[in-house]
C-alpha positions as a Python dict, from the first residue, in 0.01 Angstrom:
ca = {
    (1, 'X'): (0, 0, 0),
    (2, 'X'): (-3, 371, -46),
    (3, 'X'): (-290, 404, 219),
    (4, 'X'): (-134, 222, 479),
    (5, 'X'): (204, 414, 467),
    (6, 'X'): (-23, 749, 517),
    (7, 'X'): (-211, 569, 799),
    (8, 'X'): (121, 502, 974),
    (9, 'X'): (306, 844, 882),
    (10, 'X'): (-27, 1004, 1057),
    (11, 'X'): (11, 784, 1369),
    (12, 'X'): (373, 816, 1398),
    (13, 'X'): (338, 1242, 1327),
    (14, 'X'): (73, 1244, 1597),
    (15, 'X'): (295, 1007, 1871),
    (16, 'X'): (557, 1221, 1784),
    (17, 'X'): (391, 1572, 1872),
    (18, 'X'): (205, 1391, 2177),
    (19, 'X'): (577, 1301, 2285),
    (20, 'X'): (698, 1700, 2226),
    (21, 'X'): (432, 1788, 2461),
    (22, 'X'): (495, 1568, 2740),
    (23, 'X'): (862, 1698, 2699),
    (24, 'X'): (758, 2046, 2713),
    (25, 'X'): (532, 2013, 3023),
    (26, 'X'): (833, 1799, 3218),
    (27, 'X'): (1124, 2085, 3124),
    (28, 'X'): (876, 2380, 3268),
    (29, 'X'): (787, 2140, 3590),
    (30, 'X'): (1202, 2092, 3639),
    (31, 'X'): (1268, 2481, 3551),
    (32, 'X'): (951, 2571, 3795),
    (33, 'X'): (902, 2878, 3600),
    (34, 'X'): (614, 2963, 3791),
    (35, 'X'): (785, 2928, 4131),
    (36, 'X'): (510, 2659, 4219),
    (37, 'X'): (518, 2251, 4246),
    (38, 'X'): (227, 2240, 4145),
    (39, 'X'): (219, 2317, 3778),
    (40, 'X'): (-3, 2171, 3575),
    (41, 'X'): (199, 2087, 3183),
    (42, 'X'): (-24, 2189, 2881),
    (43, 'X'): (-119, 1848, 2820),
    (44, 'X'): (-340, 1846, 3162),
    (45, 'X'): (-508, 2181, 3015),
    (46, 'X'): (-672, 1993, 2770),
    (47, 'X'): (-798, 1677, 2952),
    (48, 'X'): (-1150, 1757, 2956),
    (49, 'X'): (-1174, 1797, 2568),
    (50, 'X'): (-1246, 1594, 2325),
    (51, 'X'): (-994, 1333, 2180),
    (52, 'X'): (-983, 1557, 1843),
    (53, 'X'): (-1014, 1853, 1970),
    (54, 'X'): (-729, 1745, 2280),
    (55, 'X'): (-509, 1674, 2035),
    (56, 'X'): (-500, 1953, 1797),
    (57, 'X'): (-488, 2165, 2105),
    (58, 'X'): (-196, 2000, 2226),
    (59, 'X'): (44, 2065, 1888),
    (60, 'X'): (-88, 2410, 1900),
    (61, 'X'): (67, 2466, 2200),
    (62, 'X'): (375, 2277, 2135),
    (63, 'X'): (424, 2466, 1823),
    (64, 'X'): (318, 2803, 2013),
    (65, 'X'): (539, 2712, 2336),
    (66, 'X'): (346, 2964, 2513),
    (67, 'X'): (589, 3041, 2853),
    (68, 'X'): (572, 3339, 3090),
    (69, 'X'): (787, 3546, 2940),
    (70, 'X'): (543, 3588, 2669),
    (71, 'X'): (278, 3719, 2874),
    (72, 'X'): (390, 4049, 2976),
    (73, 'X'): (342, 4031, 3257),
    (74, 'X'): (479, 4401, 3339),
    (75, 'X'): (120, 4496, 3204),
    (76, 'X'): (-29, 4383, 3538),
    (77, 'X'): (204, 4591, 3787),
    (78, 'X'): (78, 4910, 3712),
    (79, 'X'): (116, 5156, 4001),
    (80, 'X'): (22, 5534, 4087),
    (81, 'X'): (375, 5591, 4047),
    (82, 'X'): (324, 5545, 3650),
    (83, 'X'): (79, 5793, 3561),
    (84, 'X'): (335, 6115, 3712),
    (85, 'X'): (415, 6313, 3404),
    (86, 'X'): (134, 6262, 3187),
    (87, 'X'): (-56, 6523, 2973),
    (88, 'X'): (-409, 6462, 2978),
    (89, 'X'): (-625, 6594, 2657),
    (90, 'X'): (-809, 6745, 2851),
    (91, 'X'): (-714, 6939, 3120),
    (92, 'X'): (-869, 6988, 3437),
    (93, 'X'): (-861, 7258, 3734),
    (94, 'X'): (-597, 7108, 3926),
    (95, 'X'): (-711, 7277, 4255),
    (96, 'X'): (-1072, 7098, 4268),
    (97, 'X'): (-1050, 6763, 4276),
    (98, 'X'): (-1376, 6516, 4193),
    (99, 'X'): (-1401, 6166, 4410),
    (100, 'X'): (-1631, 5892, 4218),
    (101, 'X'): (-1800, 5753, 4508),
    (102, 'X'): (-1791, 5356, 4417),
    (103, 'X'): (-2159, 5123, 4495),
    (104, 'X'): (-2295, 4832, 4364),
    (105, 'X'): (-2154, 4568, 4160),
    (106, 'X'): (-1848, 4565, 3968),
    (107, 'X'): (-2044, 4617, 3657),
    (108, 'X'): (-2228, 4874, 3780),
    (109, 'X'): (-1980, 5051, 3923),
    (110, 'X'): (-1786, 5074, 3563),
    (111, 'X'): (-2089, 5299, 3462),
    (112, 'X'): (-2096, 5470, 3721),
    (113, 'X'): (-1709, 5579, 3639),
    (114, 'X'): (-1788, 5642, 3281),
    (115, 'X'): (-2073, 5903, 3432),
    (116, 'X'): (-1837, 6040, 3706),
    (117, 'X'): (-1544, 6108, 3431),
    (118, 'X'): (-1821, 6320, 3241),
    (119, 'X'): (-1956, 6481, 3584),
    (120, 'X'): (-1546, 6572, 3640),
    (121, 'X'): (-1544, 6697, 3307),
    (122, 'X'): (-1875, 6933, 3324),
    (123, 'X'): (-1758, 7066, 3648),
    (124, 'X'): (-1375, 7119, 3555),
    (125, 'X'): (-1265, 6902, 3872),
    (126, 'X'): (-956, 6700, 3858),
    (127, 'X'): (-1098, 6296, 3889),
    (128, 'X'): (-949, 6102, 4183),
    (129, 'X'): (-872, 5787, 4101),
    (130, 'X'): (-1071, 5576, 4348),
    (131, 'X'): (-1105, 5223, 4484),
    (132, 'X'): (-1377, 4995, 4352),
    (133, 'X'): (-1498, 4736, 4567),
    (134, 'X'): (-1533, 4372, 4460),
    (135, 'X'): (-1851, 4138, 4406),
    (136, 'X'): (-1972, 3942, 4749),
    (137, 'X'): (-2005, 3579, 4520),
    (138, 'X'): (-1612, 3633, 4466),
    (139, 'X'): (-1484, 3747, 4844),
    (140, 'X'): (-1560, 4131, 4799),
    (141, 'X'): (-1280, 4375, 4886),
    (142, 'X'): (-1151, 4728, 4843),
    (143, 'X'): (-1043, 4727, 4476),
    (144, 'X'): (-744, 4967, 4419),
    (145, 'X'): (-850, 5163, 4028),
    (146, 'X'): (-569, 5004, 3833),
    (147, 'X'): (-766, 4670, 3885),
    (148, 'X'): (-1041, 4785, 3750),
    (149, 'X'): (-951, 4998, 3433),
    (150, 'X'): (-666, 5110, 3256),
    (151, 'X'): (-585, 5393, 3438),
    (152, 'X'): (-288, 5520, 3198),
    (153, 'X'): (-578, 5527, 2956),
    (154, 'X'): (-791, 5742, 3180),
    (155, 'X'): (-506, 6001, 3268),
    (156, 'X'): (-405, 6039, 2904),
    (157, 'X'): (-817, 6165, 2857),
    (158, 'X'): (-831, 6380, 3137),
    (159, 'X'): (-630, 6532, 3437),
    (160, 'X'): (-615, 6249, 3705),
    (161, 'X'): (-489, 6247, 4066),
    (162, 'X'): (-385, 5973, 4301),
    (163, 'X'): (-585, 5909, 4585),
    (164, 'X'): (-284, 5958, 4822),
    (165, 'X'): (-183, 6307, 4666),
    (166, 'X'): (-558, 6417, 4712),
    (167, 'X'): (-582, 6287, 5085),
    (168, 'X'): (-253, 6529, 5165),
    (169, 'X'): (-414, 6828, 4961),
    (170, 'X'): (-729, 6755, 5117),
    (171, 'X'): (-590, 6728, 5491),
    (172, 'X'): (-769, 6401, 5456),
    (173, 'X'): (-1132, 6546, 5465),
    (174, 'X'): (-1384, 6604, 5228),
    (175, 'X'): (-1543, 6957, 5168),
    (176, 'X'): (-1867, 6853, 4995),
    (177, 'X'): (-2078, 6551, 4883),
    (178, 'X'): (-2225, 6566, 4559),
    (179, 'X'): (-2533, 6323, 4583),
    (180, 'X'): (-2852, 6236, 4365),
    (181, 'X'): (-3136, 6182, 4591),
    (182, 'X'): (-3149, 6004, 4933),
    (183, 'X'): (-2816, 5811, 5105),
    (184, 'X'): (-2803, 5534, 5296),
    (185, 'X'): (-2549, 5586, 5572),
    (186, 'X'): (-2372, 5248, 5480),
    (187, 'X'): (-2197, 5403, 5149),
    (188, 'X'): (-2104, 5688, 5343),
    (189, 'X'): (-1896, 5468, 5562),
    (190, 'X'): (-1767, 5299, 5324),
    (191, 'X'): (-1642, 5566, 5160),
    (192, 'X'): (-1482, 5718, 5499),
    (193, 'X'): (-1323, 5400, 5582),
    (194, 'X'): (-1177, 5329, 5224),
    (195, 'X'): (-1064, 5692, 5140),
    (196, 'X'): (-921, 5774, 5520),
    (197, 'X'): (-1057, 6086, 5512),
    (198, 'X'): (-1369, 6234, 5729),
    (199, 'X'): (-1713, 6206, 5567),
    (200, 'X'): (-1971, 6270, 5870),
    (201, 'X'): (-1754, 6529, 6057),
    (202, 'X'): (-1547, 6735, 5841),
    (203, 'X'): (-1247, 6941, 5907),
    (204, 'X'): (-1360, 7337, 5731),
    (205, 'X'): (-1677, 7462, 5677),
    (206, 'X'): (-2014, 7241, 5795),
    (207, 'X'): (-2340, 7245, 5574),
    (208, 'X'): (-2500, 7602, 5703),
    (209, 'X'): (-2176, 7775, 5633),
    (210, 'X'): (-2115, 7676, 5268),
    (211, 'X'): (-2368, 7883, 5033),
    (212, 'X'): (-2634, 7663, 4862),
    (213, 'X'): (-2539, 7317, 5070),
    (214, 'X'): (-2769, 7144, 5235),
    (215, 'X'): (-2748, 6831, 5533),
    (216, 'X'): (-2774, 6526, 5378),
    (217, 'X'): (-3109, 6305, 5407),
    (218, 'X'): (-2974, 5976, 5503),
    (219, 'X'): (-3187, 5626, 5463),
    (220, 'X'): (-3112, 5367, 5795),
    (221, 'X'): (-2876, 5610, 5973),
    (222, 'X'): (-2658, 5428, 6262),
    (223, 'X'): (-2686, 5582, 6604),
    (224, 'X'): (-2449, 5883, 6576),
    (225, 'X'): (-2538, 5955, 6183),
    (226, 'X'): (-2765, 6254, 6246),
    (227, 'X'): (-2495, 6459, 6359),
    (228, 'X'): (-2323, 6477, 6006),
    (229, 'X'): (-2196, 6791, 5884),
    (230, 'X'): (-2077, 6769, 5549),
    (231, 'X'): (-2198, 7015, 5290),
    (232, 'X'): (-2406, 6875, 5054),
    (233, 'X'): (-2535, 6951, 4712),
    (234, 'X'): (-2859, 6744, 4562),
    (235, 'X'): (-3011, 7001, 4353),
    (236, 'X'): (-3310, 7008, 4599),
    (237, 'X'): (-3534, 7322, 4597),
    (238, 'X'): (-3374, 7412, 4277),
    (239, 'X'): (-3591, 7447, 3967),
    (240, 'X'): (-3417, 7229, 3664),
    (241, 'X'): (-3629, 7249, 3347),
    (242, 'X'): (-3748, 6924, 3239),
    (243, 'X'): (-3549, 6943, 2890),
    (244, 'X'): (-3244, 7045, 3069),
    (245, 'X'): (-2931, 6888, 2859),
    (246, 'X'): (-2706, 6649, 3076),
    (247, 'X'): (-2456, 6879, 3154),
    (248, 'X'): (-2733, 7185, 3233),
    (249, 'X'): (-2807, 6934, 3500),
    (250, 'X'): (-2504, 6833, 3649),
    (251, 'X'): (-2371, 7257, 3700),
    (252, 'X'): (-2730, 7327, 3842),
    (253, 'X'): (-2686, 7065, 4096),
    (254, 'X'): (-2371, 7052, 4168),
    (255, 'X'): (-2152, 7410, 4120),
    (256, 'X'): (-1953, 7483, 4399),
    (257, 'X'): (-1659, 7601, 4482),
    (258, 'X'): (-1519, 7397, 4765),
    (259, 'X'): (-1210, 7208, 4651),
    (260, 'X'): (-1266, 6808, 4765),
    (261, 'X'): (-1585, 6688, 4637),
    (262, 'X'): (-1726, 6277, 4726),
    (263, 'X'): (-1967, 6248, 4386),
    (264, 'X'): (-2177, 5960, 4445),
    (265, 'X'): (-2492, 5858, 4227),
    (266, 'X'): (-2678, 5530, 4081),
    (267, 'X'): (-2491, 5479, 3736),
    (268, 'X'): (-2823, 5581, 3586),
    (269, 'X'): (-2838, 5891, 3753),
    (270, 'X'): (-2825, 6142, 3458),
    (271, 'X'): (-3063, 6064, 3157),
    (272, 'X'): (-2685, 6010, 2873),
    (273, 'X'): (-2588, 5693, 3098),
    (274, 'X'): (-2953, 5496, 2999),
    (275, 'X'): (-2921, 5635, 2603),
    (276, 'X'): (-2767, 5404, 2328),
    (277, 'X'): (-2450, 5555, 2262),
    (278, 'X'): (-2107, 5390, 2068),
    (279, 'X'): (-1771, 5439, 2192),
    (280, 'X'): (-1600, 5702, 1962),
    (281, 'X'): (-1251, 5886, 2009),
    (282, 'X'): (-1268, 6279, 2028),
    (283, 'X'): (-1245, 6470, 1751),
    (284, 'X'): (-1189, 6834, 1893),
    (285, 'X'): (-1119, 6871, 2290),
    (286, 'X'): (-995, 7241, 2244),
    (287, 'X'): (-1343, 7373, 2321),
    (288, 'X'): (-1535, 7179, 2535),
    (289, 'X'): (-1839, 7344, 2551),
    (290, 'X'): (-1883, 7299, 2198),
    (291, 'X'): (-1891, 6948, 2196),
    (292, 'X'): (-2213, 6768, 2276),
    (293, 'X'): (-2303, 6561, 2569),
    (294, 'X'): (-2329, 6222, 2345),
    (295, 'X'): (-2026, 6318, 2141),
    (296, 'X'): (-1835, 6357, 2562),
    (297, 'X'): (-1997, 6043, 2654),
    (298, 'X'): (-1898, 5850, 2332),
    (299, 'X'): (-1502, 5963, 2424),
    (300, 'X'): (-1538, 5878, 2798),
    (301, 'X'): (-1634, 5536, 2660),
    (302, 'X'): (-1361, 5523, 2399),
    (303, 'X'): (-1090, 5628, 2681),
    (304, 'X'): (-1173, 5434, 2955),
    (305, 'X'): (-1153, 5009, 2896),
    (306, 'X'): (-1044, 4730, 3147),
    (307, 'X'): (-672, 4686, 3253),
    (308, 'X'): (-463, 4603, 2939),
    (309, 'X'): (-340, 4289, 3098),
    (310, 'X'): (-693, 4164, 3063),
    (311, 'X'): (-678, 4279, 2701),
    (312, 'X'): (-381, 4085, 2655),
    (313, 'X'): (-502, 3716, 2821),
    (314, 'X'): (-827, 3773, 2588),
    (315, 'X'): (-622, 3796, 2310),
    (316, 'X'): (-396, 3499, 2387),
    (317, 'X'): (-649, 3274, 2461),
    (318, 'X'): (-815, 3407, 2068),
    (319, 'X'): (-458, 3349, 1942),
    (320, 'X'): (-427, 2988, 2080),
    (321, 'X'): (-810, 2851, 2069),
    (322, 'X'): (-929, 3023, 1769),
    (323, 'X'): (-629, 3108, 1571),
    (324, 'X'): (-763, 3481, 1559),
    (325, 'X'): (-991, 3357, 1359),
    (326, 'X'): (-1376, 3531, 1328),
    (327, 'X'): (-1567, 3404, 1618),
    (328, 'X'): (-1966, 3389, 1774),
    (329, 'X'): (-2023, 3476, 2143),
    (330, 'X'): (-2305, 3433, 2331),
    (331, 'X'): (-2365, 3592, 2674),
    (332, 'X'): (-2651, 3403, 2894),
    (333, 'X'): (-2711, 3591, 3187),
    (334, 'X'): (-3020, 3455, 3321),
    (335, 'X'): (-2946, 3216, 3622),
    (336, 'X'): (-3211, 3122, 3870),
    (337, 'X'): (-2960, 3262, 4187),
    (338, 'X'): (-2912, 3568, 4063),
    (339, 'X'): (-3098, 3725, 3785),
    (340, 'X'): (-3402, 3538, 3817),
    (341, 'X'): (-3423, 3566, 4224),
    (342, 'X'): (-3417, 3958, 4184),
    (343, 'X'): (-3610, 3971, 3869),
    (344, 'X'): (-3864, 3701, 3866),
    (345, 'X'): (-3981, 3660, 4263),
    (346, 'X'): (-4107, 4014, 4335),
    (347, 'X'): (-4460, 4136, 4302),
    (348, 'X'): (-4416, 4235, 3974),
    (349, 'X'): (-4167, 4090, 3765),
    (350, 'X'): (-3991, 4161, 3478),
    (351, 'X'): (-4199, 4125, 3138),
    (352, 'X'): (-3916, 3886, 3001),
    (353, 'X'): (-3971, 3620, 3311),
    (354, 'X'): (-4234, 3397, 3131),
    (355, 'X'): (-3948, 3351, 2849),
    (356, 'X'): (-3701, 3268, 2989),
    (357, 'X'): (-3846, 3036, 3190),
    (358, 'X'): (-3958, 2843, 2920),
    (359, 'X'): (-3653, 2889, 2694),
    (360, 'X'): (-3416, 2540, 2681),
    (361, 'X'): (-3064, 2534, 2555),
    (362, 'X'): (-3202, 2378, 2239),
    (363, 'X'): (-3406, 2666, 2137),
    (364, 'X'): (-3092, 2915, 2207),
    (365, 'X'): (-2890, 2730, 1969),
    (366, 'X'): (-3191, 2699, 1723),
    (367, 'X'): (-3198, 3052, 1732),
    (368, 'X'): (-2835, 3162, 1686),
    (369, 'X'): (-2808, 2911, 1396),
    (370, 'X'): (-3058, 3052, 1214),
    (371, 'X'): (-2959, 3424, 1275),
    (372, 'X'): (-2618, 3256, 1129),
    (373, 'X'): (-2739, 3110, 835),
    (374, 'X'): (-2577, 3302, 546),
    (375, 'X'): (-2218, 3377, 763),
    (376, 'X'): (-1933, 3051, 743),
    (377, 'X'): (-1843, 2998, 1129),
    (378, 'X'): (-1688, 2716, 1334),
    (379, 'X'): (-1539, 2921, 1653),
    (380, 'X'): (-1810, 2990, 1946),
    (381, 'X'): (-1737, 3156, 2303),
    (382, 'X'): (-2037, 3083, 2539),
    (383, 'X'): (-2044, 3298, 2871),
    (384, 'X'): (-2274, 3229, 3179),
    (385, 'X'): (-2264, 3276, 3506),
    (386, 'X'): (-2040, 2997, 3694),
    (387, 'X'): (-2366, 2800, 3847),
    (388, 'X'): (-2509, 2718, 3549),
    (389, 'X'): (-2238, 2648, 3332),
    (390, 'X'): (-2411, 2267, 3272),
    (391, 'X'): (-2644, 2464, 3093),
    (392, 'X'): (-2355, 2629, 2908),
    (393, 'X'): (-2242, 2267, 2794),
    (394, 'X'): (-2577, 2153, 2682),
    (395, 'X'): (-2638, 2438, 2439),
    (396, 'X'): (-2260, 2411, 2328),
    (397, 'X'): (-2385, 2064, 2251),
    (398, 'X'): (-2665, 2129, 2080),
    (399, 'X'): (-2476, 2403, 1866),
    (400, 'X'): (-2214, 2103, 1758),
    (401, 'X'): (-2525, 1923, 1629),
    (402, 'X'): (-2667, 2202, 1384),
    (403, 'X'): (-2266, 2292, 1301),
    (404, 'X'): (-2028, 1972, 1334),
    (405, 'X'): (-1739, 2217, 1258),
    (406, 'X'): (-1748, 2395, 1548),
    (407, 'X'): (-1488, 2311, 1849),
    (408, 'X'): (-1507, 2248, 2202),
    (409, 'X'): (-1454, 2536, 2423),
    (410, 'X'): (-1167, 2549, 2633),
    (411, 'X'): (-1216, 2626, 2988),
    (412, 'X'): (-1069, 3021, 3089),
    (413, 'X'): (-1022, 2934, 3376),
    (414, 'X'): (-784, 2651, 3334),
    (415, 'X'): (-607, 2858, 3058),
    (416, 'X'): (-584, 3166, 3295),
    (417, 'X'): (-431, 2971, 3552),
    (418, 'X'): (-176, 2760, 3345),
    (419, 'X'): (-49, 3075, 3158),
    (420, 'X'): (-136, 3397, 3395),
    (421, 'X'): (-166, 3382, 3743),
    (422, 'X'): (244, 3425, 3791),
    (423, 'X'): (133, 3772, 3660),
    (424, 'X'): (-162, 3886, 3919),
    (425, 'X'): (27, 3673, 4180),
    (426, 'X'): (349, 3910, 4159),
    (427, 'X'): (108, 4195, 4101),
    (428, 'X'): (-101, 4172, 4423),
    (429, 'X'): (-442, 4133, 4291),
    (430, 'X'): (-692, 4180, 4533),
    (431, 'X'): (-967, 3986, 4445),
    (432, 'X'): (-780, 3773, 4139),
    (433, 'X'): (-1187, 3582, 4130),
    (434, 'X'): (-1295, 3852, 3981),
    (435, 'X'): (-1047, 3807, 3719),
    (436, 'X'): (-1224, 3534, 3453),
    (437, 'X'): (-1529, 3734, 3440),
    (438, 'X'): (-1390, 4056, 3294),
    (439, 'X'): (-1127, 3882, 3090),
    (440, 'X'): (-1418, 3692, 2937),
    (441, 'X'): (-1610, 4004, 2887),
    (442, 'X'): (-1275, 4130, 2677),
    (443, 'X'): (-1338, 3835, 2499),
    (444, 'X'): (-1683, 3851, 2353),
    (445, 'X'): (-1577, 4230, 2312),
    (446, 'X'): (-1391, 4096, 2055),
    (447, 'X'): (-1577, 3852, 1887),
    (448, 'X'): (-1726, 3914, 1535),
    (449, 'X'): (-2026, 3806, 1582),
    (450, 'X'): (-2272, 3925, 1949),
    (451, 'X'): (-2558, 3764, 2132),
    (452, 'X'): (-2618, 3971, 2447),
    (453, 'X'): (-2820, 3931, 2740),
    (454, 'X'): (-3106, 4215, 2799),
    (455, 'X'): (-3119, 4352, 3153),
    (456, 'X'): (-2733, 4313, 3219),
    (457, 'X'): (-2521, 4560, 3254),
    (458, 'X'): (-2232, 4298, 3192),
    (459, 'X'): (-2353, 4290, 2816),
    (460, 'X'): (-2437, 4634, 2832),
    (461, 'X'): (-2109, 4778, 2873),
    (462, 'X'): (-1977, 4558, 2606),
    (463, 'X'): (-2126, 4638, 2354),
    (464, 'X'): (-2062, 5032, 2308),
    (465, 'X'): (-1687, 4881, 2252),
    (466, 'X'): (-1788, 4623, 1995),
    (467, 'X'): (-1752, 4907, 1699),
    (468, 'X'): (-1662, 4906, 1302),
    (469, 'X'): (-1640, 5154, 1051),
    (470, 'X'): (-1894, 5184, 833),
    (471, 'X'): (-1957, 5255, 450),
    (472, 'X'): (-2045, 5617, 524),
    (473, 'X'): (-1740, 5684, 717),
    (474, 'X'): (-1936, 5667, 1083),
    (475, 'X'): (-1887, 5464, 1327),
    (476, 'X'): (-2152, 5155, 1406),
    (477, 'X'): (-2166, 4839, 1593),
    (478, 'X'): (-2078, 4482, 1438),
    (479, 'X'): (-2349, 4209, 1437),
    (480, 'X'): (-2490, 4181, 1736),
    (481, 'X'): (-2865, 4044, 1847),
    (482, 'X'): (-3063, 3957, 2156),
    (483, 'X'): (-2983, 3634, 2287),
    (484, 'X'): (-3298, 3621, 2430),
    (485, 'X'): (-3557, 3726, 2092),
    (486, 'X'): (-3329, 3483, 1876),
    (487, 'X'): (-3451, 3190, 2119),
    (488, 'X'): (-3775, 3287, 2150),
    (489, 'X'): (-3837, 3296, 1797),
    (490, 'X'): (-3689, 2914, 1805),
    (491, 'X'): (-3907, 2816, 2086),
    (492, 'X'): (-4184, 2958, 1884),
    (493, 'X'): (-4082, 2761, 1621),
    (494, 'X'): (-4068, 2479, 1816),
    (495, 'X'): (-4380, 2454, 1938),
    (496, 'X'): (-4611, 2573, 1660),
    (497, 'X'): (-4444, 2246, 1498),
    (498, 'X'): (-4603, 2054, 1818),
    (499, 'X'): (-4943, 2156, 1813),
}
């Protein structure tokens, strides 16, 4: 008797929190908080999961009642307006100015800021804050900075200018380029065209008239190109000892006194952006010269993250999925469109080709198992590129099989657009595609345990950020391991257990 009153007390506790749901999602459709007809309720946010997992989902949001006013949503309408009035720690020559000359992808091009910040620093040159320019799978576009990295964060580190106050002191024209090695004429352009302000013909002095410029060697000029006059500084014909220090290298190339500078170099340009360094605040800024060129780096790191808004959805999506509980991620970055086109297909491909080729989703979750063995987990995170996330599902699959306790994973983008878009819709996101992909990287930032991709910058700059304190007072990483040796050691495994 006893066991068929719990039986129905569960049933009727489980219609009843089914029926609080449906209530919820048809007061936010009649309110229309999100000024849209088309809102999906929180019930339809869970439809593709499983019936458990579905319905523990659903009274966690009931009990949550996650609306819009929780999101802060002020966090995503940041503006140059903001950062007037702010004292930098360390401060800059306000009358030379630095621009970071944006290429690549967006990854890229977030290491390539980290190195520009130090180049400002080295060179006591006030950083512009510039536009970024978004991925061509996602629509491209001219990314404005504050949609791209926290710029408060940045201009509390060092002195900052908007690129509108440096076009007016700069009578919209560069001085100088700052370049390492050859330029194709294409980023030039771009940078003309984004900036509004002259590249190829500048207003002041030309190349022969500034002392120790040269003319730039451009790669696929357009008809017209040759005639460009802008200064330039490359370090060419200048002798640089081999064991020259980071910052030896940058003031031998680069020392000039011209006040509007275009900086633009590969992100691994100078030898600190390809070292193995952890983020790490700044202990002493009063003299910079006595700090060392790992110890810069480490605070350039430290100071500059992603947009706090994309903090903040990361952390909701923790809070609701995984109760901020400890979880694994797993970052796969080796799809055949991408990684292995550019990687795999040329005349000599990379060493780790033949592995990952022959890698299944079986042996990745093999591997992380066993790297888990002696830690209690039941929360996993696995990010791939979009056009291969069936292979994301299998080896979620095969993870539930070694660990029954672990849940499905809810979809970000679902749970982005059901509790965030409001906020990058009133805050004029560019290229809101983009979007999922960093607040994902936020994600496994946080994440206790780390299996990274080799040969991605997308892991790469996570995991400087991933630190902990350890027993010696220093600062050093949490768990983290290559995705890509813990799966070959379990297709090793697997088929020495053939033969």
């Amino acid at each position: 008797m006893k066991t068929v009153v719990e039986t129905s007390l569960k049933r009727l506790f489980l219609l009843l929190a089914v029926l609080i749901v449906l209530y919820i999602g048809y007061l936010i459709r009649k309110t229309d908080r999100y000024g849209k007809t088309d809102f999906k309720s929180p019930v339809q946010i869970v439809s593709n999961l499983s019936r458990s997992d579905n319905q523990q989902l659903a009274l966690e949001l009931a009990s949550r009642n996650i609306t819009v006013e929780k999101k802060l949503c002020d966090k995503w309408l940041i503006s140059s307006k903001d950062l007037e009035g702010l004292e930098p720690l360390i401060k800059l020559d306000e009358t030379k100015f630095l621009y970071p000359g944006m290429m690549y992808g967006p990854n890229n091009q977030f290491r390539e800021f980290w190195q520009s910040i130090f180049i400002a620093i080295r060179l006591n040159r006030t950083l512009v804050l510039p536009f970024f320019y978004g991925h061509h799978t996602t629509g491209g576009g001219m990314i404005p900075a504050e949609q791209r990295v926290d710029v408060m964060g940045v201009c509390r580190f060092i002195s900052c200018i908007s690129i509108e106050r440096f076009r007016q002191a700069c009578n919209a024209s560069f001085h100088a380029a700052l370049i390492f090695g050859r330029m194709d004429s294409v980023y030039l352009h771009m940078m003309e065209r984004s900036t509004r302000m002259d590249v190829f013909h500048v207003k002041g002095k030309n190349y022969s008239q500034v002392s120790g410029a040269v003319k730039v060697t451009l790669r696929k000029p357009k008809p017209g190109d040759e005639d460009i006059d802008i200064p330039t500084f490359t370090g060419r014909g200048k002798r640089i000892p081999p064991q020259s220090t980071d910052t030896e290298l940058v003031r031998a190339c680069f020392t000039t006194d011209v006040a509007c500078a275009l900086q633009i170099a590969s992100f691994t340009a100078l030898p600190i952006t390809r070292k193995e360094i952890i983020s790490s605040p700044l202990v002493s800024p009063n003299n910079l010269n006595e700090v060392t060129d790992n110890d810069l780096y480490a605070a350039i790191m430290d100071a500059t993250r992603r947009p706090k808004c994309l903090y903040e959805a990361a952390k909701e999506y923790i809070n609701v999925w995984f109760r901020n509980e400890e979880f694994v991620a797993i970052h796969w970055r080796y799809n055949k469109g991408d990684w292995l086109r550019a990687q795999c297909l040329k005349e000599k491909p990379n060493l780790l080709c033949k592995d990952i080729m022959q890698i299944t989703s079986d042996d990745i979750a093999l591997g992380i198992n066993n790297s888990l063995r002696n830690y209690t987990w039941k929360h996993v995170y696995i990010a791939t590129p979009p056009n291969i996330k069936d292979f994301r599902n299998e080896t979620f699959t095969a993870l539930r099989l070694l660990n029954p306790n672990i849940r499905q994973q809810l979809d970000l983008d679902e749970f982005l657009d059901e509790n965030f878009k409001n906020c990058w819709t009133t805050g004029k996101w560019i290229n809101p595609k983009e979007i999922s992909s960093f607040v994902e990287m936020e994600i496994l930032q946080l994440s206790q345990w780390l299996f990274y991709s080799e040969w991605s910058t997308w892991s790469g700059n996570i995991r400087p950020m991933r630190t902990r304190v350890l027993e010696t007072g220093k600062v050093g990483y949490k768990f983290e391991a290559s995705v890509l040796d813990v799966a070959k050691n379990a297709m090793l495994e697997r088929k020495s257990k053939k033969s």
